[in-house]
N, C-alpha and C positions, 0 to 999 in steps of 0.2 A: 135481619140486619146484614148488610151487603159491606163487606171489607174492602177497601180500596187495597189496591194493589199495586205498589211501586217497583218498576224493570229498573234494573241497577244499571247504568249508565257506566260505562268503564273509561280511563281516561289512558293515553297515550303513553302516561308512564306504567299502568299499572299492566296495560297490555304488554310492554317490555318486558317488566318483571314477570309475566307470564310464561314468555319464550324466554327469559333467561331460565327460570326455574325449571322447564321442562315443561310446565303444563298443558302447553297444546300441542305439542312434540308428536306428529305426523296427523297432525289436524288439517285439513284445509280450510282454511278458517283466512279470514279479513276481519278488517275495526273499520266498520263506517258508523261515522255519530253517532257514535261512541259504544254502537251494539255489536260483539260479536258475531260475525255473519256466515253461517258455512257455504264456501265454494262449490258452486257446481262442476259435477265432474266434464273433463273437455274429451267431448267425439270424437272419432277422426277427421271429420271435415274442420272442428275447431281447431285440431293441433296442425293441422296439415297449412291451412290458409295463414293461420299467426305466426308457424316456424317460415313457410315461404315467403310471407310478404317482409317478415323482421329483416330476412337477407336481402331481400329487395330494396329496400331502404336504407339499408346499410350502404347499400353501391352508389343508390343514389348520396345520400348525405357525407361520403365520406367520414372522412376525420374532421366535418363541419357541429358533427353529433354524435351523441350513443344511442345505438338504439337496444333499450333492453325488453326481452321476454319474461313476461310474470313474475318480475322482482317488487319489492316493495315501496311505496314512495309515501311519505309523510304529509298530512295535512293537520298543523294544529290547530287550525281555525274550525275545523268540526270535531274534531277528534277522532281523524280518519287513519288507517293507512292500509289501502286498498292495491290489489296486486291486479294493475291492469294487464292486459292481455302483449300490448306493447307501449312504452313512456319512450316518446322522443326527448332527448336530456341532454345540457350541455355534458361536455367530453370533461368533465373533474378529477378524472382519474384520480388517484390515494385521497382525496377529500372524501370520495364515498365510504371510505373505513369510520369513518366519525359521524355519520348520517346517512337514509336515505335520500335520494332527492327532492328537495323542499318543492313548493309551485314554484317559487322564483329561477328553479333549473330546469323546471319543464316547457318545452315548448309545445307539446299536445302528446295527446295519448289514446289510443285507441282500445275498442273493446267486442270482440268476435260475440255477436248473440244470437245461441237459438233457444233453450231454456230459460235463458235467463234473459229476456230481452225486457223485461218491466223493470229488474233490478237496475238495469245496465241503462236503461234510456229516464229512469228515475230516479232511484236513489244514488248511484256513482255517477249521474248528469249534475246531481244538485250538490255534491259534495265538489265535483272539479270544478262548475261553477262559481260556488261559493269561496274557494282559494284561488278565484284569479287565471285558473289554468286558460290559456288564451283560444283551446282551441279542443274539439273532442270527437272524435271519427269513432262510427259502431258499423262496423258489418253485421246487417242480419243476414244469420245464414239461411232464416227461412224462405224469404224472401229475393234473396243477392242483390241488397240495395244496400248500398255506404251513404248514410247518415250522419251530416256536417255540421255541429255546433259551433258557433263563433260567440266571440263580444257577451263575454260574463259580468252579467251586471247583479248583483248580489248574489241570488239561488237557482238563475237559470241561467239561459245562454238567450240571448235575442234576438238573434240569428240561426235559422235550421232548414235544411235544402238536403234534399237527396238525388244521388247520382247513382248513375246505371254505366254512364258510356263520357268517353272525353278526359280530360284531366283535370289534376286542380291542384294548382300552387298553395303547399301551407303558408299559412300569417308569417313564421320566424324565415320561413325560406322561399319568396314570391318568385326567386328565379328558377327553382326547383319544380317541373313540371312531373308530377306523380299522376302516372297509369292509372284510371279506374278500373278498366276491366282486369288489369294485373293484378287489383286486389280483392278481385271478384272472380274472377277466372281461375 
């Protein structure tokens, strides 16, 4: 006789009460749908291109946006909250002591992949997806092709185009002409 076996599903509070309590306390670890996920560790090419291009954007965007590095952003509609690599986000300043940034403050977010490119182009595609996120950029670094999600219509994105060379205006900022090769290069 063959026992079924139920994964315990964790929910957004209880993963709180996790890091309040201490217990994943120098974990790299994420909550996507709803399963504790461990982080892959980042290379030098991954930290190098996500610490460069974050300053990049930041020049570009001004004080029009924040752009943060591997901070955390909440999605309650999967019971996610996933540390992308960079989240372009309205500028909230003291509101983010009370939350991380919901979808409704995200304008896209991006995610450096070389190990992890299934996770990154499937599971954290269908969770940003799934919350509306309007827009989802993945540099493979195996590859050095940036990968353009648009138009989230329930659990994927409908829209997926990749670029080598040229620019391309995000959704929240079409006057904004963002460098391909600067985020390849």
């Amino acid at each position: 006789m063959t026992a079924n076996v139920k994964i315990a599903k964790w929910t957004l509070q209880q993963y709180h009460q996790m890091i309040a309590a201490g217990i994943l306390e120098g974990q790299p670890v994420e909550l996507l749908h709803g399963e504790i996920i461990e982080m892959s560790p980042e290379g030098e090419p991954h930290a190098f291109y996500s610490r460069t291009n974050a300053k990049y954007l930041e020049q570009l965007l001004g004080n029009r946006a924040e752009v943060l590095q591997g901070k955390p952003i909440t999605i309650s509609a999967t019971q996610s909250e996933p540390e992308p690599d960079i989240a372009i986000v309205q500028p909230l300043g003291r509101e983010y002591l009370q939350h991380h940034p919901y979808p409704e403050n995200i304008f896209w977010v991006m995610e450096y992949a070389n190990t992890s490119f299934k996770k990154d182009s499937v599971v954290k595609a269908t969770a940003y997806a799934a919350a509306g996120i309007p827009e989802y950029w993945i540099v493979n670094l195996q590859t050095m092709e940036l990968i353009v999600m648009r138009r989230p219509v329930q659990q994927e994105y409908t829209s997926q185009f990749t670029l080598t060379t040229g620019t391309l205006s995000p959704v929240a900022f079409p006057d904004i002409p963002v460098s391909v090769p600067q985020l390849l290069d």
